[in-house]
C-alpha positions, 0 to 999 in steps of 0.5 A: 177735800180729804185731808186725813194725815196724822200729825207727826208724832203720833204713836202707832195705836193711834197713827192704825186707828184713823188710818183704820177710820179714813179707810172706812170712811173714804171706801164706804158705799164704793163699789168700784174696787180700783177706786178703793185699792187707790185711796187705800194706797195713797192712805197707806203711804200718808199715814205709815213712815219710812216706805218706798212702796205700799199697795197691792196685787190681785189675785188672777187664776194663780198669779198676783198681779198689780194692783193701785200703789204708791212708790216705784214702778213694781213687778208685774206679776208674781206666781203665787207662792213664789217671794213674799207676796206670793208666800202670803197668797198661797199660805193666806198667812201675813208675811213680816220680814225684817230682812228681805235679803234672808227670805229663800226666793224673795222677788227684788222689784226695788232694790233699796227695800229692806223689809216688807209686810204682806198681808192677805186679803181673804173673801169666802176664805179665799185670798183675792188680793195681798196689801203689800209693804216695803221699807228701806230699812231692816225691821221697819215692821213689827207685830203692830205693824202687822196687826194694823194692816191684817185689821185694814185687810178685813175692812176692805175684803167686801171692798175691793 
């Protein structure tokens, strides 16, 4: 059985650091790509506080589409280069918005999400998929945040 939850109160370099070790250790030697978006998924939503979604979507032809996640049912498909995640795939640049209200074109899957990450996974420069992060509460995510999820992303662009 894996058990790889912080404890609560743990501070965010190190809360990254095991998230950052459990992934490598749970998508090491896998080649299924599912299996992997699901773990990481499930990881994600134990390890980081104050979400009401964490996953990803896939990059097919020119459209994101769902990918394993935690949370609420989610859009389908996003055209890339339309909403966050669609910026983040077509840019290849993470997005951190602290108001999703404030983002021109934003895609409202749930309504109660306030603040989003989005970070792109890239293979042969190429973006194959996106991690995406939403919260209900404004600013919930910050450079730290950011650079966490952009070092995870790195882990898993052979993965996945």
């Amino acid at each position: 059985m894996f058990d790889f939850r912080p404890e609560p109160g743990t501070p965010k370099p190190e809360t990254y650091r095991q998230l950052l070790e459990a992934a490598e250790a749970l998508t090491a030697g896998e080649p299924d790509t599912v299996a992997n978006m699901a773990n990481v998924a499930a990881l994600m939503w134990d390890f980081l506080s104050e979400l009401n979604w964490a996953g990803f979507y896939r990059v097919i032809d020119d459209e994101l589409v769902l990918g394993p996640f935690m949370g609420r049912p989610a859009c389908i498909r996003i055209p890339v280069g339309q909403g966050v995640c669609g910026r983040a795939a077509g840019d290849g640049a993470t997005q951190l918005v602290e108001d999703v209200h404030s983002f021109p074109g934003h895609i409202a899957c749930d309504s109660t999400t306030n603040s989003e990450l989005v970070v792109p996974v890239m293979r042969d420069r190429s973006v194959i998929a996106v991690i995406d992060l939403d919260s209900p509460a404004k600013g919930r995510f910050d450079a730290e945040d950011a650079a966490g999820i952009e070092a995870l992303a790195r882990i898993l662009a052979e993965r996945i």
